[in-house]
CHARMM internal coordinates of N, CA and C (Angstrom, degrees):
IC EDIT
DIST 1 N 1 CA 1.4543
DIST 1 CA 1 C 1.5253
ANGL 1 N 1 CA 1 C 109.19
DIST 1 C 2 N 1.2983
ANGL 1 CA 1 C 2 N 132.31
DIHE 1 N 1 CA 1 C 2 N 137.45
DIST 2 N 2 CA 1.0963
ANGL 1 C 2 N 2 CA 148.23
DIHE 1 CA 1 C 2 N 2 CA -147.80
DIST 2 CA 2 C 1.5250
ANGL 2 N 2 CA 2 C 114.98
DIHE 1 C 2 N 2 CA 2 C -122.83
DIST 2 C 3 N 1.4016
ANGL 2 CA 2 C 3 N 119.29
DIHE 2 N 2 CA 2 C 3 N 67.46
DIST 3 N 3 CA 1.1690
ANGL 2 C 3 N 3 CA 127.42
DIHE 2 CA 2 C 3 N 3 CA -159.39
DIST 3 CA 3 C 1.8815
ANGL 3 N 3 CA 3 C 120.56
DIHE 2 C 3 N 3 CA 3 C -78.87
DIST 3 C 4 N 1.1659
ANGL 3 CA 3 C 4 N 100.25
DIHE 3 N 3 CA 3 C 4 N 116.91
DIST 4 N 4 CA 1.8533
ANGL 3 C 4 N 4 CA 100.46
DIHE 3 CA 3 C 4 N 4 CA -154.98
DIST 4 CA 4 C 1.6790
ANGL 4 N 4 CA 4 C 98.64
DIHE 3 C 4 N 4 CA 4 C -102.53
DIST 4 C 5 N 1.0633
ANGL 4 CA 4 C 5 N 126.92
DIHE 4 N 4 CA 4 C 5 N 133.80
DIST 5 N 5 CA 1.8517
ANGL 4 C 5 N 5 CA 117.69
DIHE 4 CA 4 C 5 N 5 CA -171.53
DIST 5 CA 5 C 1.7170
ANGL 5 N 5 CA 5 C 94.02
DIHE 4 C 5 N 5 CA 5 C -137.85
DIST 5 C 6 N 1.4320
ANGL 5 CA 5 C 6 N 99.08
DIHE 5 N 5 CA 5 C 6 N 138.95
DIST 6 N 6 CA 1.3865
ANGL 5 C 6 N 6 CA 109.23
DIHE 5 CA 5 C 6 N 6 CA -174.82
DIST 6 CA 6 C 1.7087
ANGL 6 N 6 CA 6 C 106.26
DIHE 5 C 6 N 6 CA 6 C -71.49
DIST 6 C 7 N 0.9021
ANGL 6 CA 6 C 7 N 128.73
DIHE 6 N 6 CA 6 C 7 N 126.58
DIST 7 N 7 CA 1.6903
ANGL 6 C 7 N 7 CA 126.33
DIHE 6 CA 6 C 7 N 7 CA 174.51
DIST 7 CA 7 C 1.7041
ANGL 7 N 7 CA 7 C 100.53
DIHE 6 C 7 N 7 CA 7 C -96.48
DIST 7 C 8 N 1.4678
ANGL 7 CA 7 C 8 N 96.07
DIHE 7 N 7 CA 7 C 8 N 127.39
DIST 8 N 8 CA 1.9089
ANGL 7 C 8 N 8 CA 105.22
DIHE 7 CA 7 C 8 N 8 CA 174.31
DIST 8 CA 8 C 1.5953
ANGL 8 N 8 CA 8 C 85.70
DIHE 7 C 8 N 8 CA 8 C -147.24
DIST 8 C 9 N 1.6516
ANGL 8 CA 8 C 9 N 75.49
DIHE 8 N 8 CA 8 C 9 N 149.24
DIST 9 N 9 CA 1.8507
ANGL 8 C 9 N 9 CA 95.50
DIHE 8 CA 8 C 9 N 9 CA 177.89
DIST 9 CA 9 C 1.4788
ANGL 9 N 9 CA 9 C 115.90
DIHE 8 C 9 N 9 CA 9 C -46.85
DIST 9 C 10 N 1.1644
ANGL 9 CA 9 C 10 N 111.02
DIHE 9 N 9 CA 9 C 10 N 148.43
DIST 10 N 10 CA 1.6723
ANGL 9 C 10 N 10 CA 95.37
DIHE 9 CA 9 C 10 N 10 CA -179.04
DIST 10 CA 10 C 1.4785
ANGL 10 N 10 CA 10 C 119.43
DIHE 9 C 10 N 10 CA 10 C 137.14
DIST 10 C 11 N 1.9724
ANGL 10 CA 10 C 11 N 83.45
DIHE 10 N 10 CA 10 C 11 N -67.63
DIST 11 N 11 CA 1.4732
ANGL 10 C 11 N 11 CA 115.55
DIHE 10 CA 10 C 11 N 11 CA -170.87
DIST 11 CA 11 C 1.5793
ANGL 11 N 11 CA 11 C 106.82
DIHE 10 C 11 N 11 CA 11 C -43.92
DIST 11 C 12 N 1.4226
ANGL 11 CA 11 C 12 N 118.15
DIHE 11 N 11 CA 11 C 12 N 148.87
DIST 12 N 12 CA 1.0253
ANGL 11 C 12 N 12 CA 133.45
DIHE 11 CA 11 C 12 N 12 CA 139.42
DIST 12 CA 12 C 1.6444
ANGL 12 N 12 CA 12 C 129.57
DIHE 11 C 12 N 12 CA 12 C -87.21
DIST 12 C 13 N 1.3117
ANGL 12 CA 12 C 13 N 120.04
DIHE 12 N 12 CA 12 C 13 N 129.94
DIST 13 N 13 CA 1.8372
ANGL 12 C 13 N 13 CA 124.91
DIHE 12 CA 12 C 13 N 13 CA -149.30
DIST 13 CA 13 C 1.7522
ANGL 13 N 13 CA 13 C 74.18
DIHE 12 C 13 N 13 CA 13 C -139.94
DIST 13 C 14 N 1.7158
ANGL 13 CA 13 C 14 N 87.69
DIHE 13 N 13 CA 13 C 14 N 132.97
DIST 14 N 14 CA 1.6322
ANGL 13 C 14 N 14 CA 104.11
DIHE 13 CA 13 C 14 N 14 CA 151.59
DIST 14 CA 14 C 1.1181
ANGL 14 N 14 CA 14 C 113.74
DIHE 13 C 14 N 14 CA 14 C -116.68
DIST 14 C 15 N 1.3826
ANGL 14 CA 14 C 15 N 121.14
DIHE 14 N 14 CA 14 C 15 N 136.82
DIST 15 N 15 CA 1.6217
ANGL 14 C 15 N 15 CA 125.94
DIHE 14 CA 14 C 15 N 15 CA 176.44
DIST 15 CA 15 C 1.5538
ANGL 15 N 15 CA 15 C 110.38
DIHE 14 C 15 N 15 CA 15 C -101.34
DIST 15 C 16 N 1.1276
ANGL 15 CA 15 C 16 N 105.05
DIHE 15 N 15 CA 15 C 16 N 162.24
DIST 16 N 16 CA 1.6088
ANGL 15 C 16 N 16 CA 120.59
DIHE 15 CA 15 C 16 N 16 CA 159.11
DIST 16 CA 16 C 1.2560
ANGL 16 N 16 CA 16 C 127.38
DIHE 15 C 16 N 16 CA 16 C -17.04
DIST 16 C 17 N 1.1920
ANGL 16 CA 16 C 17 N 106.80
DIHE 16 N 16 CA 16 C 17 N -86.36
DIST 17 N 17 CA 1.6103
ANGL 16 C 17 N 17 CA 129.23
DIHE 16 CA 16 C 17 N 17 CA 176.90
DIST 17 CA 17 C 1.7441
ANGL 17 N 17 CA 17 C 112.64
DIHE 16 C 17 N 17 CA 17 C -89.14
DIST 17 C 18 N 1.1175
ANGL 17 CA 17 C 18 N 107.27
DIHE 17 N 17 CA 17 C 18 N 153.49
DIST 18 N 18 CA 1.5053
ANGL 17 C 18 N 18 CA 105.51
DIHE 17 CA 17 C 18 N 18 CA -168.91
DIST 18 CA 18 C 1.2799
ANGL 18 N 18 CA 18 C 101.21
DIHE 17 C 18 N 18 CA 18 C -97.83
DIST 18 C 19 N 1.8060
ANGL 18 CA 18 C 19 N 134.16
DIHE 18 N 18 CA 18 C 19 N 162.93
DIST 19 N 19 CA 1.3842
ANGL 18 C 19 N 19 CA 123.32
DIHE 18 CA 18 C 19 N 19 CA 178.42
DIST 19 CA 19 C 1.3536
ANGL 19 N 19 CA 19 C 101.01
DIHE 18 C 19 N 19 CA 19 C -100.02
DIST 19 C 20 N 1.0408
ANGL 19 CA 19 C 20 N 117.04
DIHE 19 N 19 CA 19 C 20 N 158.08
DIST 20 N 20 CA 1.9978
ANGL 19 C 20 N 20 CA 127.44
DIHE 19 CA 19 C 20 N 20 CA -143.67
DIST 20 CA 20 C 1.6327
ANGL 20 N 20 CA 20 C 92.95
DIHE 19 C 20 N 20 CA 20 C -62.84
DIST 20 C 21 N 1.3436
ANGL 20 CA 20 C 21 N 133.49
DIHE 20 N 20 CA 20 C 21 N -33.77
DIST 21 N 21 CA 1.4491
ANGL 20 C 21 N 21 CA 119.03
DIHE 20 CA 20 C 21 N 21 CA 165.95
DIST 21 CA 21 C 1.1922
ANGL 21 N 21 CA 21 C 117.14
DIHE 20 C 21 N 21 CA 21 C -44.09
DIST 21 C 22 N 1.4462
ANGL 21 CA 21 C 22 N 124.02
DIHE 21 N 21 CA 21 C 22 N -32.57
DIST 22 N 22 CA 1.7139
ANGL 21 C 22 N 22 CA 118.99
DIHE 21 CA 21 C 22 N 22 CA 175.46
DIST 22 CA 22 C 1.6224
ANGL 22 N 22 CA 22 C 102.88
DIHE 21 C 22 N 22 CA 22 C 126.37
DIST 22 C 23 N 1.4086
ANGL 22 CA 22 C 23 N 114.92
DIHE 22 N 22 CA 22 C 23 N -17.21
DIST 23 N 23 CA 1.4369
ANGL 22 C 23 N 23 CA 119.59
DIHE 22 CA 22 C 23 N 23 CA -174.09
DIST 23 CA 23 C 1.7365
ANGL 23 N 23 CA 23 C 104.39
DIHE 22 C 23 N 23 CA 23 C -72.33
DIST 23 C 24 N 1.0394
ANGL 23 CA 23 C 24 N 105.19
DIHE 23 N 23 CA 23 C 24 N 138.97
DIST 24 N 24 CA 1.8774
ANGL 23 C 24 N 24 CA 115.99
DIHE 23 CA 23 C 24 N 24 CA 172.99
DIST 24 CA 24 C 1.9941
ANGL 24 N 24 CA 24 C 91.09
DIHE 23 C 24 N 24 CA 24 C -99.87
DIST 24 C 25 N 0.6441
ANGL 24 CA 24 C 25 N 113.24
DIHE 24 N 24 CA 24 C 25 N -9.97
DIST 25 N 25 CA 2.0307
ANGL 24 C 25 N 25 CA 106.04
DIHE 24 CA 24 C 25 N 25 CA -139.27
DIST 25 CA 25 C 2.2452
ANGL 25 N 25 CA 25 C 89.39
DIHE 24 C 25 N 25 CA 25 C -118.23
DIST 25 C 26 N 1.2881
ANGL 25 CA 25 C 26 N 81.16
DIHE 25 N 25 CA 25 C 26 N 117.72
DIST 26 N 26 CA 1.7955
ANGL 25 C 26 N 26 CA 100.83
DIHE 25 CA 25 C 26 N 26 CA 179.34
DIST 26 CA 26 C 1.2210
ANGL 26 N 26 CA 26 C 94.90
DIHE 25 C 26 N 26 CA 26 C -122.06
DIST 26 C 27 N 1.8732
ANGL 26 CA 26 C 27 N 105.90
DIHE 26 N 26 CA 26 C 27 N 140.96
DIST 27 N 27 CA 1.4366
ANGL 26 C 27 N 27 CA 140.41
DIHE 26 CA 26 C 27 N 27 CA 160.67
DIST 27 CA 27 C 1.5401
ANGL 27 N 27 CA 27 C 93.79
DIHE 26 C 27 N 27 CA 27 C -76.39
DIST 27 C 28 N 1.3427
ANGL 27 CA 27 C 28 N 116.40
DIHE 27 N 27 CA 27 C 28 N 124.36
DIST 28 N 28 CA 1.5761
ANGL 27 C 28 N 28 CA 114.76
DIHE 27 CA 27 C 28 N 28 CA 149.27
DIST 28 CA 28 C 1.5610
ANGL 28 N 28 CA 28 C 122.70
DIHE 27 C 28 N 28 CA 28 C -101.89
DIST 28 C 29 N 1.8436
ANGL 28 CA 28 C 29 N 95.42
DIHE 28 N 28 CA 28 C 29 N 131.59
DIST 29 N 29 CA 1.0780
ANGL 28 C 29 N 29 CA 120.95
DIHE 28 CA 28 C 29 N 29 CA -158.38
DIST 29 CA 29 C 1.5276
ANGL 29 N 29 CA 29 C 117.37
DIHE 28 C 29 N 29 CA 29 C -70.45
DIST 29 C 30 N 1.4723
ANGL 29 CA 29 C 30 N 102.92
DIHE 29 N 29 CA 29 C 30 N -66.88
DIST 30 N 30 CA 1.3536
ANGL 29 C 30 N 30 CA 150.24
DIHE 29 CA 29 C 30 N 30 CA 164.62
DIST 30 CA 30 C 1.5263
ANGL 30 N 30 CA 30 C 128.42
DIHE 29 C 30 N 30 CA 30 C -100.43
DIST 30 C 31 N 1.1961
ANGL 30 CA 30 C 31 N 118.39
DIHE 30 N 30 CA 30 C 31 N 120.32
DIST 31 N 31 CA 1.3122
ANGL 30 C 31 N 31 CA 122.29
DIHE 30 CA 30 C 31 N 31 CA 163.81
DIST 31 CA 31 C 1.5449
ANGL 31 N 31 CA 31 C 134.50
DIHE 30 C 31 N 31 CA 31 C -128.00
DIST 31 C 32 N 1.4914
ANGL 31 CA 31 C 32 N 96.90
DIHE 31 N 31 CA 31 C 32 N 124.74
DIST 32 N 32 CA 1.8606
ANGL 31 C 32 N 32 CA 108.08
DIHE 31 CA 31 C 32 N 32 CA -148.84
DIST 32 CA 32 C 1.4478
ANGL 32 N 32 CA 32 C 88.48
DIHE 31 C 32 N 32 CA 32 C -165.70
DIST 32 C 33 N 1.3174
ANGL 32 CA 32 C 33 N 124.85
DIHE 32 N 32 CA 32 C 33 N -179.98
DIST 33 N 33 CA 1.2934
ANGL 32 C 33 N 33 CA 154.60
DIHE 32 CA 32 C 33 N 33 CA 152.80
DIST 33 CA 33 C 2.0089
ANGL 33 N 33 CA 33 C 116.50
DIHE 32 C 33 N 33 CA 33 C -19.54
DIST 33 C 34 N 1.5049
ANGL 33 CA 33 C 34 N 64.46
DIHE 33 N 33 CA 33 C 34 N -28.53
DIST 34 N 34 CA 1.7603
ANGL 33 C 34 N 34 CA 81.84
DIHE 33 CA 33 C 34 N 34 CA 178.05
DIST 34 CA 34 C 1.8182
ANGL 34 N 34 CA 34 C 96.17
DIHE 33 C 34 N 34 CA 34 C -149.90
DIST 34 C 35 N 1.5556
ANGL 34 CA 34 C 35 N 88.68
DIHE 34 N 34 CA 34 C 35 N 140.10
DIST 35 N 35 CA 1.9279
ANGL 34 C 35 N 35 CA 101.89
DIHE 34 CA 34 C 35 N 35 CA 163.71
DIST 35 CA 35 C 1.2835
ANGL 35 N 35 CA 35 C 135.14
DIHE 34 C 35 N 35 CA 35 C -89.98
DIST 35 C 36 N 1.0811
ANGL 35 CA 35 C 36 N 144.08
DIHE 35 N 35 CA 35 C 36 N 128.16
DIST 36 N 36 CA 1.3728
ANGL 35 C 36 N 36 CA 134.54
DIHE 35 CA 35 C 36 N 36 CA 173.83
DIST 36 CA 36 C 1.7472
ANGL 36 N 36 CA 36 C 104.59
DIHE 35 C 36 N 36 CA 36 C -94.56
DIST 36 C 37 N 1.3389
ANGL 36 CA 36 C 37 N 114.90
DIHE 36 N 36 CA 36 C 37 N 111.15
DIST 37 N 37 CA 1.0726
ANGL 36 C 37 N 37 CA 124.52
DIHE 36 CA 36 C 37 N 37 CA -166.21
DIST 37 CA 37 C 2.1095
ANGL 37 N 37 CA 37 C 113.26
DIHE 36 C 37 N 37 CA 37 C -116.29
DIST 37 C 38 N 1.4212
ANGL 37 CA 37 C 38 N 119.87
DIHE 37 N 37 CA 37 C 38 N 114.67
DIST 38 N 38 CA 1.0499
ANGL 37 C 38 N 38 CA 125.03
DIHE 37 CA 37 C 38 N 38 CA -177.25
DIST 38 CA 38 C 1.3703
ANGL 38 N 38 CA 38 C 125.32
DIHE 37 C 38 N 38 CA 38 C -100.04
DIST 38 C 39 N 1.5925
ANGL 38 CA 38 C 39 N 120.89
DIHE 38 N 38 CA 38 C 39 N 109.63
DIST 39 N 39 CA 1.2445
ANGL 38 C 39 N 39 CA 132.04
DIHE 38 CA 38 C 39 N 39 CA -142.46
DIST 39 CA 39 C 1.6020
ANGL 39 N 39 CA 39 C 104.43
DIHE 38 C 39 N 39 CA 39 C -72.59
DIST 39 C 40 N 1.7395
ANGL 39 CA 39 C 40 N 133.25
DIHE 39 N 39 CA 39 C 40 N 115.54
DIST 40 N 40 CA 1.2180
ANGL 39 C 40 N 40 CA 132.41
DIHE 39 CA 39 C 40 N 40 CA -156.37
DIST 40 CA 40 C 1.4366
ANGL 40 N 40 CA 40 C 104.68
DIHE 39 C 40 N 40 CA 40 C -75.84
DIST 40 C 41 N 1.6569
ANGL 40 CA 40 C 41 N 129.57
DIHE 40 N 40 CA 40 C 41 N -7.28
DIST 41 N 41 CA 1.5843
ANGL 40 C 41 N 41 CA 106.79
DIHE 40 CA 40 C 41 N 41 CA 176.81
DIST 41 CA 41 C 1.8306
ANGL 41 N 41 CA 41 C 94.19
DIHE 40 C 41 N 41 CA 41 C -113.88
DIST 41 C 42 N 1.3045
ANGL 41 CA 41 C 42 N 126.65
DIHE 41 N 41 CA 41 C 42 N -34.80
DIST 42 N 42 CA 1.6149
ANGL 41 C 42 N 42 CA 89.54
DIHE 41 CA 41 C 42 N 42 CA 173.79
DIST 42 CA 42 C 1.3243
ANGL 42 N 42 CA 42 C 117.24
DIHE 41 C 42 N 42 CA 42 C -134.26
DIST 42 C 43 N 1.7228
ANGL 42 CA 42 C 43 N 126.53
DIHE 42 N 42 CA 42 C 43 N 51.24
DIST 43 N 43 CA 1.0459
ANGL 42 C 43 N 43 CA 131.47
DIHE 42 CA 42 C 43 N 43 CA 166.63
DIST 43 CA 43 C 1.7632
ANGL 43 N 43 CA 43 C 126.78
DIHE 42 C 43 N 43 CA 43 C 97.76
DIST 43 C 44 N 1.1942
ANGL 43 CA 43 C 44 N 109.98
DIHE 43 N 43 CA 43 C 44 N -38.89
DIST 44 N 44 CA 1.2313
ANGL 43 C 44 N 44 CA 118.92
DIHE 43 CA 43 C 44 N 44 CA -146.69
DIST 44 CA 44 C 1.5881
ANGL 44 N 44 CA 44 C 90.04
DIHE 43 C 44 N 44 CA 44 C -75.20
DIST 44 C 45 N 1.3416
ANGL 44 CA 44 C 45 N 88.16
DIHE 44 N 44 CA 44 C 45 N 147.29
DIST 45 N 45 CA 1.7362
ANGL 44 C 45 N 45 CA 95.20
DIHE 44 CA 44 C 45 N 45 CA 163.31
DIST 45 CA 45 C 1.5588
ANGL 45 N 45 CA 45 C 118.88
DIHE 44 C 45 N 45 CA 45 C -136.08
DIST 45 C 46 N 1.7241
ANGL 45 CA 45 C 46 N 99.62
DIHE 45 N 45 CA 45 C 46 N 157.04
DIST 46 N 46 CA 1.4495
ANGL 45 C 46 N 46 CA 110.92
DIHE 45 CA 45 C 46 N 46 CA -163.91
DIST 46 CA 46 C 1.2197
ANGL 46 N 46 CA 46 C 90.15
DIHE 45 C 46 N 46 CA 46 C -132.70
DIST 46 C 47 N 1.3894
ANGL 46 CA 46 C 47 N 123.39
DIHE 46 N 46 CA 46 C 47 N 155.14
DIST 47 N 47 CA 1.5538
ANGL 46 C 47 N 47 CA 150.14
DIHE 46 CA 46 C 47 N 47 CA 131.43
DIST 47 CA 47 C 1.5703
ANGL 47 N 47 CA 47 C 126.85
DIHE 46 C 47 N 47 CA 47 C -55.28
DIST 47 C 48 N 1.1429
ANGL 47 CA 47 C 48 N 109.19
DIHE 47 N 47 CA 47 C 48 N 120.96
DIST 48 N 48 CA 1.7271
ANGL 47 C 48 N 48 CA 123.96
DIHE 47 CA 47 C 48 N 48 CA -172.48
DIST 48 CA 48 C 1.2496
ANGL 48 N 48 CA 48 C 119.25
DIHE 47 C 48 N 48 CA 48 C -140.99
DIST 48 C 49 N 1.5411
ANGL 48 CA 48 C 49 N 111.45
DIHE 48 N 48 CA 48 C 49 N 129.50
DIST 49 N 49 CA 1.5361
ANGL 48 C 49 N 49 CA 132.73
DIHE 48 CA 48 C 49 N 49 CA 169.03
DIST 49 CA 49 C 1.4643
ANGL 49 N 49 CA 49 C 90.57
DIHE 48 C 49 N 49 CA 49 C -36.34
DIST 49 C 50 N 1.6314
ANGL 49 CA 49 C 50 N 110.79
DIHE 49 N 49 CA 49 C 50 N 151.05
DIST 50 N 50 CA 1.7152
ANGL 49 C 50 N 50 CA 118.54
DIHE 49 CA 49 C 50 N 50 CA 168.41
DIST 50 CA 50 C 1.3659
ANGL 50 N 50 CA 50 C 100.85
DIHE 49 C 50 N 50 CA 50 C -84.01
DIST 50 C 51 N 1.5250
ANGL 50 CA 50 C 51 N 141.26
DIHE 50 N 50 CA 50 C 51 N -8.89
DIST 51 N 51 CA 1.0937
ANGL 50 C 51 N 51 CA 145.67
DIHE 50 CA 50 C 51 N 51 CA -148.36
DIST 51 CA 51 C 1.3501
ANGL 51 N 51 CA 51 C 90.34
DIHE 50 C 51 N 51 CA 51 C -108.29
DIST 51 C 52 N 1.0513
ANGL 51 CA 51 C 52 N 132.69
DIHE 51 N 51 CA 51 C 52 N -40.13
DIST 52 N 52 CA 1.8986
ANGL 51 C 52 N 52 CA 138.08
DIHE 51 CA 51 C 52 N 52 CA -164.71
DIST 52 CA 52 C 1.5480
ANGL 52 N 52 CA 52 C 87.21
DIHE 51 C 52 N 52 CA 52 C -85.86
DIST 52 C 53 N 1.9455
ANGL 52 CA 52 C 53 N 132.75
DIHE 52 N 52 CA 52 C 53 N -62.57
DIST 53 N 53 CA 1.1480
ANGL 52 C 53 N 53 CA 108.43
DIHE 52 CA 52 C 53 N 53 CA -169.25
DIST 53 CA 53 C 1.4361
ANGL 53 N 53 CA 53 C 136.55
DIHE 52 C 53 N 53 CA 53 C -77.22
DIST 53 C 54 N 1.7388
ANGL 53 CA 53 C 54 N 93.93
DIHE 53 N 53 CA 53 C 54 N 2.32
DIST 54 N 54 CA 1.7984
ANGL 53 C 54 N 54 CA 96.96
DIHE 53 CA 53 C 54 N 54 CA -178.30
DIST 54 CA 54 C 1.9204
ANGL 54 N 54 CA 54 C 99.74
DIHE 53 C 54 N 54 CA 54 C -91.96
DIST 54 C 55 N 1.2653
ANGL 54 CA 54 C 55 N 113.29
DIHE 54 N 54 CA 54 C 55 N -27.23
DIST 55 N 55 CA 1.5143
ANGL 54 C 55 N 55 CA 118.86
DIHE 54 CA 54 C 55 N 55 CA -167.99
DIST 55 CA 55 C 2.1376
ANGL 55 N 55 CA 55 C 92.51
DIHE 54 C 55 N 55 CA 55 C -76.43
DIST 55 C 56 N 1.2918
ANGL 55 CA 55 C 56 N 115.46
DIHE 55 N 55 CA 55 C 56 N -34.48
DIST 56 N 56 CA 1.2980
ANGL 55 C 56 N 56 CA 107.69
DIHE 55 CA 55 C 56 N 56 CA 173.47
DIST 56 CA 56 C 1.3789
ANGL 56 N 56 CA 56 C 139.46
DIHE 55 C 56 N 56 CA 56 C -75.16
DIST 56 C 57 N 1.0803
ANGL 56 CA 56 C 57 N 83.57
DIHE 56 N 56 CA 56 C 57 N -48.11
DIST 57 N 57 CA 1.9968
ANGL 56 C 57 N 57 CA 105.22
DIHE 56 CA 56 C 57 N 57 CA 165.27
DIST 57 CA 57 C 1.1579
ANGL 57 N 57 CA 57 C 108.83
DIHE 56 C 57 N 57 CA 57 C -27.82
DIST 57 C 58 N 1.9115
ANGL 57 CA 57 C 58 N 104.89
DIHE 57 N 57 CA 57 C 58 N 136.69
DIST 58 N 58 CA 1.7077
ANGL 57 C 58 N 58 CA 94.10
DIHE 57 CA 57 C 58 N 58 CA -159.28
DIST 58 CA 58 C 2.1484
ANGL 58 N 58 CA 58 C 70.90
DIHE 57 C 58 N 58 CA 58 C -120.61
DIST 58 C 59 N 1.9269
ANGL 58 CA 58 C 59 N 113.19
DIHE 58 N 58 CA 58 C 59 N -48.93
DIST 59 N 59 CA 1.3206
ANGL 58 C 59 N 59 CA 123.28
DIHE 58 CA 58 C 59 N 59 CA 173.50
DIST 59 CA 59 C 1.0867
ANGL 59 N 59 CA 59 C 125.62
DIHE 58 C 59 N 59 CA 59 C -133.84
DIST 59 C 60 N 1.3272
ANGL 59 CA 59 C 60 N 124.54
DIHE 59 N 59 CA 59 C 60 N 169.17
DIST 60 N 60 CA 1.9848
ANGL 59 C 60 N 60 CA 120.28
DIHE 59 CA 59 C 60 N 60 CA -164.51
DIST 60 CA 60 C 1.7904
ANGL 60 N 60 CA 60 C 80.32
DIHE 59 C 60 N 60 CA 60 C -150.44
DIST 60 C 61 N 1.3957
ANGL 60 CA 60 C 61 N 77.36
DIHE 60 N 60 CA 60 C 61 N 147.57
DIST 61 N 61 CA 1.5412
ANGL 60 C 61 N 61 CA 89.66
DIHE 60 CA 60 C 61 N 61 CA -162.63
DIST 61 CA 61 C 1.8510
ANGL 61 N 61 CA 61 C 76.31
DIHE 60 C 61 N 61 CA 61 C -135.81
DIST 61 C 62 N 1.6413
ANGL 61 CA 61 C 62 N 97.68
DIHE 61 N 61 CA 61 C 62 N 111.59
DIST 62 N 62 CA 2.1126
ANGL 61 C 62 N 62 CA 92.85
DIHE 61 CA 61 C 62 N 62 CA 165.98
DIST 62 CA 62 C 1.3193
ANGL 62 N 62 CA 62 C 104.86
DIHE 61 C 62 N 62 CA 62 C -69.72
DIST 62 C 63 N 1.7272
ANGL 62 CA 62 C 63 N 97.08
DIHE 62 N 62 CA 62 C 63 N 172.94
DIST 63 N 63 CA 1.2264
ANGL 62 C 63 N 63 CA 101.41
DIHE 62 CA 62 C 63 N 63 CA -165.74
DIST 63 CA 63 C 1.6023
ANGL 63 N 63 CA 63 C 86.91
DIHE 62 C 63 N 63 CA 63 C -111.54
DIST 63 C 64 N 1.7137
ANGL 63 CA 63 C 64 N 113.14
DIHE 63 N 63 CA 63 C 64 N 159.57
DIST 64 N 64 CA 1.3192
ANGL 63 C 64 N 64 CA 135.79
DIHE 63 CA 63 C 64 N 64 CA -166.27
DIST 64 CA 64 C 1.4973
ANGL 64 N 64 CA 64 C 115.49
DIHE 63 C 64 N 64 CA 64 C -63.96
DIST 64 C 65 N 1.4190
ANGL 64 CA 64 C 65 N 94.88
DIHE 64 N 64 CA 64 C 65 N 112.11
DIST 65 N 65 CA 2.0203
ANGL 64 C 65 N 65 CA 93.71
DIHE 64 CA 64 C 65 N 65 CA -159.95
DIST 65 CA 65 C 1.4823
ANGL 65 N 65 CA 65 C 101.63
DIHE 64 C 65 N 65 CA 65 C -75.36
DIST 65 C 66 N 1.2464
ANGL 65 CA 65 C 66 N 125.49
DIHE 65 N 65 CA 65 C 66 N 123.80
DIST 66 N 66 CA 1.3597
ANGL 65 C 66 N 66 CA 137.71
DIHE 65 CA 65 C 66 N 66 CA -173.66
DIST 66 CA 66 C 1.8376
ANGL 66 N 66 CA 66 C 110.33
DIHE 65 C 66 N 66 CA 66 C -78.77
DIST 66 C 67 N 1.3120
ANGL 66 CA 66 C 67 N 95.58
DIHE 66 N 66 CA 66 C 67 N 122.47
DIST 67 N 67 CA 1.8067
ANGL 66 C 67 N 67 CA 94.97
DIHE 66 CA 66 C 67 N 67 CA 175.42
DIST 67 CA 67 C 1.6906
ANGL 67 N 67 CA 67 C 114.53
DIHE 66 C 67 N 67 CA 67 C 158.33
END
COOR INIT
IC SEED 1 N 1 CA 1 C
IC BUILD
């Protein structure tokens, strides 16, 4: 089964592998062709193929609809 999840700014995305701080869990920045993704335990952010973060993505956590 081929599970397809809408990505909007906001979101919280867990990947696969954790980034060497220990965090699995990215803020997405940007959403386009490429993501700008902000690392949830120490800040840093990187740029990513949409193809690397949809094939990694393990969960997406939306972000808290305001209203």
């Amino acid at each position: 089964m081929d599970t397809r999840w809408i990505y909007e700014v906001g979101d919280i995305v867990k990947l696969k592998k954790p980034h060497p701080c220990g965090s699995s869990e990215w803020e997405i920045l940007r959403v386009g062709a490429d993501f700008r993704l902000k690392c949830m335990g120490c800040g840093r952010q990187v740029m990513a193929e949409r193809r690397m973060v949809e094939k990694n993505a393990r969960n997406l956590k939306k972000k808290a609809q305001e209203g």
